[in-house]
C-alpha positions as CSV (number, residue, x, y, z in Angstrom):
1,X,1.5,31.3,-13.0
2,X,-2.0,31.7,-11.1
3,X,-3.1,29.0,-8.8
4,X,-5.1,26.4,-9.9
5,X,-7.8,26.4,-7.5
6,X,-11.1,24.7,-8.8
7,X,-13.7,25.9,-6.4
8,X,-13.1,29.2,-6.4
9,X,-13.4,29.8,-10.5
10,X,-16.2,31.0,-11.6
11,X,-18.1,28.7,-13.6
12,X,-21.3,27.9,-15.5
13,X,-24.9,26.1,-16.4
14,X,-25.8,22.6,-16.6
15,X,-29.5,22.0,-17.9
16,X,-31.5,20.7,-15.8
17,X,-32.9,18.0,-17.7
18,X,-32.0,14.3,-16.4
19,X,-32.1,11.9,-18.9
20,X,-34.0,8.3,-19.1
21,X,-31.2,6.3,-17.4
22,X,-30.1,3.1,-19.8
23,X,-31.6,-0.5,-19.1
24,X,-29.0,-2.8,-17.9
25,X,-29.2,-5.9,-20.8
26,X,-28.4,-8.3,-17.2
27,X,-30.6,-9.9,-15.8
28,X,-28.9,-9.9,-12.4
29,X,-25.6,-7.7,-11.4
30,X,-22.5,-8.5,-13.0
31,X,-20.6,-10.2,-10.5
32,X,-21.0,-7.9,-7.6
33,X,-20.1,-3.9,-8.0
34,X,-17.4,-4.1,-5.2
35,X,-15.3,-6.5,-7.4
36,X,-12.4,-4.4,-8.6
37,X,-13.3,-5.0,-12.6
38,X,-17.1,-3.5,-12.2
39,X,-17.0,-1.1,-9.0
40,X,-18.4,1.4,-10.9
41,X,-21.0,-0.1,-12.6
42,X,-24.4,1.6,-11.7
43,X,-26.6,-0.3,-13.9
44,X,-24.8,-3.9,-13.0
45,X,-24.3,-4.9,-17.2
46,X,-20.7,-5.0,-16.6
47,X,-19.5,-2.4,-17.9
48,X,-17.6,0.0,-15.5
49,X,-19.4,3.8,-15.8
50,X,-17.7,7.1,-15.5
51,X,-19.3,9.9,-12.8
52,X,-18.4,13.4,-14.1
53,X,-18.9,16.4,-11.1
54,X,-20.2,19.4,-12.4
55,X,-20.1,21.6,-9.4
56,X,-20.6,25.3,-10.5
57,X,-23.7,24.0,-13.2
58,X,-26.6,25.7,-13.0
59,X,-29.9,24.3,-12.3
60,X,-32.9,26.3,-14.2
61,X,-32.2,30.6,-12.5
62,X,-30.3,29.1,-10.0
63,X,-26.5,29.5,-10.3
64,X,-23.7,27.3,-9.7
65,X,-26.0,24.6,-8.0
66,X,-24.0,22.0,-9.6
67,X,-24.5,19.0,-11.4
68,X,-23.1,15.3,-11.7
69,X,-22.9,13.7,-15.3
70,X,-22.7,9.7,-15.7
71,X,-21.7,8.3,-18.3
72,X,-22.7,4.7,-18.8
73,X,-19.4,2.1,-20.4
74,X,-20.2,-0.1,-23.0
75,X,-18.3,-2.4,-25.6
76,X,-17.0,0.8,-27.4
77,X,-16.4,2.8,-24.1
78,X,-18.9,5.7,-23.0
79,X,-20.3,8.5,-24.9
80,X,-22.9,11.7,-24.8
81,X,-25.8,9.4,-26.0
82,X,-25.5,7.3,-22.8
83,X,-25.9,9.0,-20.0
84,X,-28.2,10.2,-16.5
85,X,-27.5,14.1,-15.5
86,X,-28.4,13.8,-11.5
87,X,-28.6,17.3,-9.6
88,X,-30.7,18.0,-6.2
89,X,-34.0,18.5,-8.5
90,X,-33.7,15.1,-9.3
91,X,-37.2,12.9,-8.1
92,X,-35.6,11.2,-5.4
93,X,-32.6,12.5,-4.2
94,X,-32.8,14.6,-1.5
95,X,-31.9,18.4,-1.0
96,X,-32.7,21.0,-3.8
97,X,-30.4,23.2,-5.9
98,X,-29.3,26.8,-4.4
99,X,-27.0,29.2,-5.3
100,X,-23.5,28.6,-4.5
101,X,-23.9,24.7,-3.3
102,X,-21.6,23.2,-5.7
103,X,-23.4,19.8,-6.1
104,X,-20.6,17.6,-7.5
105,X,-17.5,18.7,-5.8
106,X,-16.4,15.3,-5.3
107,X,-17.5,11.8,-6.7
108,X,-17.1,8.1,-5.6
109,X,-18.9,5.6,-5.8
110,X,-19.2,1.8,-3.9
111,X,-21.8,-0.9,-3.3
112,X,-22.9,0.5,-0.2
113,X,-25.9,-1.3,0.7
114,X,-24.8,-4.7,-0.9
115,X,-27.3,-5.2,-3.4
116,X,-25.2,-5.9,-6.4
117,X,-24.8,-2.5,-7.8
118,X,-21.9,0.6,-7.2
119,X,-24.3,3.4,-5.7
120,X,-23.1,7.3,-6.7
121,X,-21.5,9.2,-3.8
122,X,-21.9,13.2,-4.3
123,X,-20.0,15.6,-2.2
124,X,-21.4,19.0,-1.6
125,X,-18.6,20.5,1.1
126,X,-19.8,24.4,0.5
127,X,-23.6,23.7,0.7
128,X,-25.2,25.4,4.0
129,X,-26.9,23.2,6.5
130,X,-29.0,23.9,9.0
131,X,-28.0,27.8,8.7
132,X,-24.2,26.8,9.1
133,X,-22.0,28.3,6.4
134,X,-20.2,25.4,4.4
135,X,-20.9,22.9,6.7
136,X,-21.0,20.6,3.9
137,X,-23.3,17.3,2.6
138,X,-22.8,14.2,1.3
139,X,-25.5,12.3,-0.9
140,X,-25.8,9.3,-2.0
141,X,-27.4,8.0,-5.4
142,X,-28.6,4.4,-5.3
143,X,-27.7,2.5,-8.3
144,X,-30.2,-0.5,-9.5
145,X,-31.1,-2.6,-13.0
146,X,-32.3,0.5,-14.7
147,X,-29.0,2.9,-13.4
148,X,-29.5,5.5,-10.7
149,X,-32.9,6.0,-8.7
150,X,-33.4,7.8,-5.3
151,X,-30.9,8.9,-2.7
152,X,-30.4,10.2,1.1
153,X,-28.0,12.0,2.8
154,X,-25.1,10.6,5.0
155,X,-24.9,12.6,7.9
156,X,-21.9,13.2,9.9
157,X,-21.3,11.8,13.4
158,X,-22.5,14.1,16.5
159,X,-20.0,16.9,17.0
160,X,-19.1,17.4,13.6
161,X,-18.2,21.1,13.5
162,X,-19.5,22.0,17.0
163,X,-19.4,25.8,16.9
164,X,-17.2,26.0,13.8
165,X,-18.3,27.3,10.3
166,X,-17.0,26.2,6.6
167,X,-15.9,22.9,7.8
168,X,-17.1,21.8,4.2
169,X,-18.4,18.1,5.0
170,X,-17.4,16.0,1.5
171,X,-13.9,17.5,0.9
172,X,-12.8,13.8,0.0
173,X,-14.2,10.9,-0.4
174,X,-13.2,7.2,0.2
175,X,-14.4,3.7,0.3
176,X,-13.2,0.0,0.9
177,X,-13.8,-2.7,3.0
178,X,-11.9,-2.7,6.1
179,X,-13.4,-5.7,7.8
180,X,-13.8,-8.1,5.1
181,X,-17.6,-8.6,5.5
182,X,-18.2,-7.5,1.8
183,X,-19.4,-4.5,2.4
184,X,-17.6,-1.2,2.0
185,X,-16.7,1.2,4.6
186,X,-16.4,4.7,4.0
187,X,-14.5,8.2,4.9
188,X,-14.7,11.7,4.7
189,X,-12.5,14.3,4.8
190,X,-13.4,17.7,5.3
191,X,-11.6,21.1,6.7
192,X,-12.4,20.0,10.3
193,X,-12.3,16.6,11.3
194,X,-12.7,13.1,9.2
195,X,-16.1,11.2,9.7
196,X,-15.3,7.5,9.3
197,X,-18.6,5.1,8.5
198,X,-19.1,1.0,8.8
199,X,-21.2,-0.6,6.0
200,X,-23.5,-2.3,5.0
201,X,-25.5,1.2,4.5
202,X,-29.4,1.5,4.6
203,X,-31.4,3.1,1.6
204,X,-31.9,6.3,4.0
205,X,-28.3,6.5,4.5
206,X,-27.4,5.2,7.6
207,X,-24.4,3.1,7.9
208,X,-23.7,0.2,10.5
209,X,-21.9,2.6,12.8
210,X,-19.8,5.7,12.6
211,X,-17.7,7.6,14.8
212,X,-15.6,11.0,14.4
213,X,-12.4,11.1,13.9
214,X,-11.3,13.9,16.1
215,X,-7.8,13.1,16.9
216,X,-6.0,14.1,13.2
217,X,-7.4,16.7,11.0
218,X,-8.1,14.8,7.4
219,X,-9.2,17.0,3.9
220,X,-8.5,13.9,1.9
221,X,-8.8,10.0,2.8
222,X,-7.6,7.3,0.8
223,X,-8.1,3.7,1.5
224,X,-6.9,0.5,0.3
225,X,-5.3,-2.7,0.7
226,X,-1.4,-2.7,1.3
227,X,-0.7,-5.5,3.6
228,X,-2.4,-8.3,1.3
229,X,-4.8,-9.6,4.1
230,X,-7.7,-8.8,1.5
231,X,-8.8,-5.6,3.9
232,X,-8.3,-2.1,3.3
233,X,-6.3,0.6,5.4
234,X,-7.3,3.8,5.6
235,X,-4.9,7.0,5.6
236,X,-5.6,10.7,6.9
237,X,-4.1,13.4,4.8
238,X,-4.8,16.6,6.3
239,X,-3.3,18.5,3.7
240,X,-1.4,21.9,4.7
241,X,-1.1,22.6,8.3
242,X,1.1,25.4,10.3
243,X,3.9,23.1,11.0
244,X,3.8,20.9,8.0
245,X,2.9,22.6,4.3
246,X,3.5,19.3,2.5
247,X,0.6,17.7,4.5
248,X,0.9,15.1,6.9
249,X,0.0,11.6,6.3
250,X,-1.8,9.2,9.0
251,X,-2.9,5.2,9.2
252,X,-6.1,4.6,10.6
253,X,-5.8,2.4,13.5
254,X,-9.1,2.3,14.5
255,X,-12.2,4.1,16.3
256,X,-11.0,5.9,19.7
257,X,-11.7,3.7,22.7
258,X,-13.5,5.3,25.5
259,X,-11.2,4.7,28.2
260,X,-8.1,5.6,26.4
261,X,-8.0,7.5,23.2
262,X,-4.6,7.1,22.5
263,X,-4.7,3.1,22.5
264,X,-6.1,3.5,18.7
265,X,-4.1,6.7,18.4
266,X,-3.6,7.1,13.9
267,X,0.4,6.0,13.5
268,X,2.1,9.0,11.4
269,X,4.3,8.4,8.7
270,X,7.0,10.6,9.5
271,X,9.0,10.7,6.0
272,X,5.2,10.8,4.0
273,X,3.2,14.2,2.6
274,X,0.6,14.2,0.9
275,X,-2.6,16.5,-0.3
276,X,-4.4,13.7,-2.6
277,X,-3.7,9.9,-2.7
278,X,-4.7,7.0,-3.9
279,X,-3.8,2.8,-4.1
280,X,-2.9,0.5,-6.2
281,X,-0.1,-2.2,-7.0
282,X,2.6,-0.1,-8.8
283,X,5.0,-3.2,-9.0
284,X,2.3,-7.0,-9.0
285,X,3.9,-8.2,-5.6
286,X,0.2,-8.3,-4.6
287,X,0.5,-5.6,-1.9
288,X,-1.1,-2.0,-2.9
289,X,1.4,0.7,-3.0
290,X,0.0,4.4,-2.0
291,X,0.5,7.6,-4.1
292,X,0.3,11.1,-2.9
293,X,0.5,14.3,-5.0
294,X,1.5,17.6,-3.5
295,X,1.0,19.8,-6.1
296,X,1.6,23.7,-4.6
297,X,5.0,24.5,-4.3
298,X,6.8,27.2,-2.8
299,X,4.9,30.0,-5.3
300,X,1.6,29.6,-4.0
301,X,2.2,29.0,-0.2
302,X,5.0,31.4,-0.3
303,X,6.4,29.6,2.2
304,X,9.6,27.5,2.8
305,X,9.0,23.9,2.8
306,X,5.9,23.0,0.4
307,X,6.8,20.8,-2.8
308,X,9.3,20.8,-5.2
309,X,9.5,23.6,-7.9
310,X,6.4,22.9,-9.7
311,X,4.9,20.0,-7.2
312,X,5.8,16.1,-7.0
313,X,4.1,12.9,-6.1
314,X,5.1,10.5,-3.7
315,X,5.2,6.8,-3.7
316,X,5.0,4.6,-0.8
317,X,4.9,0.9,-1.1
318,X,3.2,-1.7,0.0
319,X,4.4,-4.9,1.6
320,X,3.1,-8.3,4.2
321,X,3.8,-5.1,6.8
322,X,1.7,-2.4,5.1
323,X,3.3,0.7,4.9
324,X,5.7,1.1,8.1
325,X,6.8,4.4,9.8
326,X,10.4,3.9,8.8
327,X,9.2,3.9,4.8
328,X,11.3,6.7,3.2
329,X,8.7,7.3,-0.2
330,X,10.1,7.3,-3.6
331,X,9.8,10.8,-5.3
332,X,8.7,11.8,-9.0
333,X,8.8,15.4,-9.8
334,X,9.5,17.4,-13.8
335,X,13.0,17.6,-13.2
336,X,13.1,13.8,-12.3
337,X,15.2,11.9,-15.0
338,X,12.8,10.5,-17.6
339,X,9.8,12.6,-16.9
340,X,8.5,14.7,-19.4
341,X,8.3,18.5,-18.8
342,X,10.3,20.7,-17.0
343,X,9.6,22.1,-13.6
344,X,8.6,25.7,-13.9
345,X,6.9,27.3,-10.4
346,X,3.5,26.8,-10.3
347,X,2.9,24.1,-12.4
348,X,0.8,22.4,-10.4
349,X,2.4,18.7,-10.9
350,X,0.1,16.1,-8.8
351,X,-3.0,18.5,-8.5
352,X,-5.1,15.2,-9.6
353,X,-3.9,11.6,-10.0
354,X,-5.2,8.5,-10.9
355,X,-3.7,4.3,-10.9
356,X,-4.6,1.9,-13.5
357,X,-3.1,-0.6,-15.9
358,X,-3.5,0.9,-19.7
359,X,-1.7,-1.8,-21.5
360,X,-3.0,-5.2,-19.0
361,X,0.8,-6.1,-18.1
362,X,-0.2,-6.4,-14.7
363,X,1.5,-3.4,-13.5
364,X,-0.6,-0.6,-12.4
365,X,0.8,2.5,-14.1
366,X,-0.5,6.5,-12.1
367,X,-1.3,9.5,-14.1
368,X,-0.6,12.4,-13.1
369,X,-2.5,16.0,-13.8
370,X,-0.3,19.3,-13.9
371,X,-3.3,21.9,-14.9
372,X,-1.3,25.0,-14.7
373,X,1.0,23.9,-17.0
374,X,2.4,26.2,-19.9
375,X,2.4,25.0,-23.1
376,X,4.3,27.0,-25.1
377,X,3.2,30.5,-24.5
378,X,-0.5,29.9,-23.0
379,X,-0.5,29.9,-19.7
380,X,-2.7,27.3,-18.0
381,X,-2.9,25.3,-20.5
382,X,-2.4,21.9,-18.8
383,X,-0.6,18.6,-19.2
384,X,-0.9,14.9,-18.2
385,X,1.7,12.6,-17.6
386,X,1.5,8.7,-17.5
387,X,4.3,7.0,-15.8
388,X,4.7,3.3,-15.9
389,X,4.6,1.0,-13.3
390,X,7.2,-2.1,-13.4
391,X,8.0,-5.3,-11.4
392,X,10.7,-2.5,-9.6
393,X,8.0,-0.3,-9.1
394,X,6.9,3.0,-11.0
395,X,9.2,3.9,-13.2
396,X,10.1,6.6,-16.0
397,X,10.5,4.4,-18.6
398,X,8.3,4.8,-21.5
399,X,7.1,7.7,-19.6
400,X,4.6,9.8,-21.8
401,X,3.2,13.3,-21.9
402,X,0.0,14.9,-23.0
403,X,-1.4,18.4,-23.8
404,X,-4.1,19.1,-26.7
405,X,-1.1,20.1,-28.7
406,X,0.2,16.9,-28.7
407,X,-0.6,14.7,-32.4
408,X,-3.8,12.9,-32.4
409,X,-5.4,14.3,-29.5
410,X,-8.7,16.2,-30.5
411,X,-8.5,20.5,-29.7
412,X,-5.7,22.6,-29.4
413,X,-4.1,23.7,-26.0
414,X,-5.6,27.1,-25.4
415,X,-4.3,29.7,-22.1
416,X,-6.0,28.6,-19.0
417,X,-7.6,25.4,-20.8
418,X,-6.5,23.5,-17.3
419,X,-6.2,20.4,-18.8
420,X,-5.5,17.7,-16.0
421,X,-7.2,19.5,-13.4
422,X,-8.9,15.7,-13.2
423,X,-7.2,12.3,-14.4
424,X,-8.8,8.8,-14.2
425,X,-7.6,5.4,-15.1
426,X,-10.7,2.9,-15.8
427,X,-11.4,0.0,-17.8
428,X,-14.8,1.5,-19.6
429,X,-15.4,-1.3,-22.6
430,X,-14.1,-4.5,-20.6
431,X,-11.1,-5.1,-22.5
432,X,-8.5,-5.5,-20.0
433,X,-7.2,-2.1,-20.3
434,X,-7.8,1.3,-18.8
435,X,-8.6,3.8,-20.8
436,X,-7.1,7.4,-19.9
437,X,-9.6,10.4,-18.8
438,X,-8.5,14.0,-18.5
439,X,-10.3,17.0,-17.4
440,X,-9.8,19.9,-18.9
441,X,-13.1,22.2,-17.1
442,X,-11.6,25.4,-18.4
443,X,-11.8,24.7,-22.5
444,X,-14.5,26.8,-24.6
445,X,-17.4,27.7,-22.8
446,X,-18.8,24.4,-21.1
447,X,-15.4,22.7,-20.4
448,X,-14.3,19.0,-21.8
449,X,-12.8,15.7,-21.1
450,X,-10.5,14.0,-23.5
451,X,-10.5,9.8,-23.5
452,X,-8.6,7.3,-25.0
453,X,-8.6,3.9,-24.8
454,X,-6.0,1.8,-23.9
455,X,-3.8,-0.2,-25.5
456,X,-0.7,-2.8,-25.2
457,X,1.4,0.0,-26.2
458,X,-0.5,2.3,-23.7
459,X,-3.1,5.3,-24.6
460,X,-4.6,5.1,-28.4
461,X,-3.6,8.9,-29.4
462,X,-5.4,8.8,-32.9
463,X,-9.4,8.4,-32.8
464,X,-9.7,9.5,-29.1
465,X,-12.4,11.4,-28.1
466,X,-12.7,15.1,-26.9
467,X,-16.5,14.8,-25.0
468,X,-17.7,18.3,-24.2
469,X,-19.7,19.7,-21.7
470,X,-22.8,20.9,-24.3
471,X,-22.4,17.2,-26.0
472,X,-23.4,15.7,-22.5
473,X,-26.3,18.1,-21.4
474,X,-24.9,20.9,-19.8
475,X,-26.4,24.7,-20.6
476,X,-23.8,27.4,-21.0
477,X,-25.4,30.6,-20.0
478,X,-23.1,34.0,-19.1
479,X,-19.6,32.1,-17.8
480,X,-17.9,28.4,-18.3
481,X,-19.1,25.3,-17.7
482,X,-16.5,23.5,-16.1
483,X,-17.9,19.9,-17.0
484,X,-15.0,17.3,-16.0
485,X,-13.8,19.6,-12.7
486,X,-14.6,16.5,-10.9
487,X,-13.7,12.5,-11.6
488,X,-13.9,9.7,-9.1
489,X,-9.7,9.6,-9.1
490,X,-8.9,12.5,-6.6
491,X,-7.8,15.7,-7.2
492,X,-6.6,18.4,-4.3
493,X,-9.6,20.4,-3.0
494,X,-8.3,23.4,-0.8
């Protein structure tokens, strides 16, 4: 099977049209957009909104400048009708589109400057700056009452890149508060070193301090909390090195001092790998439990020692110690009893994940993306698969797969469709229950995401929705328009 590499497909036009952003219906933010129920609500009415990359969109002539979609929640979820298309033409935010920038790569979002509402985080890793190839950018859209408005750049810390080129600034992106003041603190991976950021931020971008994080290499960050002390952790995965194809895994433990560097040196986790990650509490003990996908395996690295036939996740969990260096992780791969599929090379199993509770037992259950998936005979057709979690942790019971050829879900699973390239768990209507979001940039000609809302008994197959790329303003012109090739869950950027 080919490799599933997103930024290198060639891909199509979003319009550049931005639509009138909805009035929020509250008078004042709903409760604060770093709570967990709301913190991505950019217009504070409560409702939890879903940012959609773009990256290879076009913007007028000017190709693949890229593009990010939002979606606004409501009562019945989020739709086309609802929505704010935000590129670098957009009044406000800064840069403008060029050929090749990729606008959209990544997504996030957090209350950065405290005022109530989740502001939009945009990462541009392959724009050039300052006449440096791929040195990357990172832009932030300030959410208010009546959605998104204005933006600035977050610059990296001095000697980001010193005399290096493609260090692609915005690989990953990652937020939570670390110091329990309320405001979020941020990090960024990229292909040279992780730039790590202290809230609150100001509405021209700068952050309470930063520093560079020279001492581990870092293409994706994840933080969360997994000791229960109500402050997140932050982990380094620097995705495949020379000695270590799986991708090493590092805790944070704080900025370098001065005097002695290695008195904060990041603690490995010697048993861990990881490309992607992300936190949540797979099991309600109260401690967040980290997953990791590694989703090339030895057909695409050719190489001994990358993941297992067709690519695994990982599962590390939490406890009143975090995560320790001793922690052997728990691993989930096709061939794992209970999981639906079977390994085949190439498959691409973990590419993107995503945590979240679909049926509000309290467990927070992970899906994971396999975009390279066969189904059938068409290649690259894509999969998803939801496993549970349980009070003994994620588990394969009532384990559940998805293609577009499975009953009730809109479309039919087409040869190099890559459905789950992206995943994303989130509670979009305020019921209590997540619904699913997959990805699939490939379909037709502008690519689409399918969503279903969640249930008790887990994802609502019949009367989900198949949201295209056209439906939600994207232009098609001469190639695909790969709308839903990014989500705010991660997904492995090489």
């Amino acid at each position: 099977m080919r490799r599933a590499v997103l930024a290198t497909a060639v891909l199509t036009a979003v319009a550049g049209v931005t639509l009138t952003p909805m009035t929020s219906s509250a008078a004042a933010p709903y409760k604060g957009a770093n709570t967990a129920a709301v913190q991505d609500d950019f217009n504070g009415d409560g409702y939890r909104d879903l940012a959609v990359g773009a990256p290879n969109a076009a913007n007028g002539t000017v190709e693949e400048a890229g593009s990010v979609v939002v979606l606004y929640g409501s009562k019945s979820s989020v739709g086309a009708t609802r929505r704010t298309v935000v590129t670098q033409a957009t009044a406000g935010v800064p840069g403008e589109p060029e050929k090749w920038d990729q606008f959209g790569t990544t997504v996030a979002s957090a209350d950065l400057d405290r005022d109530g509402y989740a502001d939009l985080l945009v990462g541009t890793p392959r724009e050039d700056v300052g006449g440096i190839e791929a040195r990357g950018s990172v832009t932030v859209v300030w959410g208010g009452p009546t959605g998104l408005k204005g933006g600035a750049n977050i610059a990296p810390p001095a000697g980001f890149g010193d005399g290096r080129t493609y260090c692609r600034f915005g690989m990953s992106l990652a937020t939570g508060d670390m110091n329990g003041d309320g405001a979020p603190e941020a990090g960024i991976g990229s292909g040279c070193s992780a730039s790590s950021y202290t809230g609150p931020f100001t509405r021209t971008g700068g952050s309470a301090s930063r520093y560079l994080e020279w001492r581990v290499n870092a293409r994706g960050v994840v933080m969360g909390d997994v000791n229960g002390d109500g402050r997140a952790e932050r982990f380094y995965l620097a995705g495949p090195t020379d000695g270590d194809i799986r991708g090493p895994v590092d805790v944070d433990s704080g900025a370098p001092d001065a005097e002695n560097s290695r008195e904060t040196w990041p603690v490995e986790l010697p048993y861990a790998d990881g490309h992607a990650g992300r936190i949540g509490d797979l099991n309600g003990d109260g401690y967040g439990d980290l997953v990791t996908g590694i989703a090339g395996d030895q057909s695409h690295f050719n190489a001994p020692g990358a993941a297992r036939k067709g690519g695994e996740i990982q599962v590390l969990y939490g406890s009143a110690q975090g995560i320790t260096a001793t922690q052997k992780p728990k691993v989930f791969h096709q061939d794992t009893a209970g999981v639906p599929g079977t390994a085949e090379w190439g498959d691409w199993f973990g590419q993107s994940l995503s945590l979240g509770d679909v049926n509000a037992d309290g467990y927070t259950d992970v899906l994971v993306g396999s975009p390279e998936e066969a189904v059938g005979t068409r290649a690259s057709a894509g999969a998803a698969v939801l496993l549970r979690g349980s009070a003994t942790g994620l588990t394969t019971a009532k384990a559940a797969g998805y293609t577009q050829d499975t009953a009730d879900i809109p479309g039919a699973a087409e040869t190099g469709d890559w459905f789950g390239a992206t995943v994303h768990l989130a509670d979009l209507n305020q019921d209590g229950k997540a619904e699913a979001v997959v990805g699939a940039p490939a379909e037709n000609s502008d690519g689409c995401l399918w969503i279903a809302r969640g249930s008790a008994a887990g994802p609502v197959l019949k009367g989900s929705a198949n949201l295209c790329g056209k439906s939600a303003g994207i232009t098609v012109r001469g190639v695909k328009g790969y709308f839903g090739a990014a989500l705010t869950s991660p997904h492995v950027e090489n």
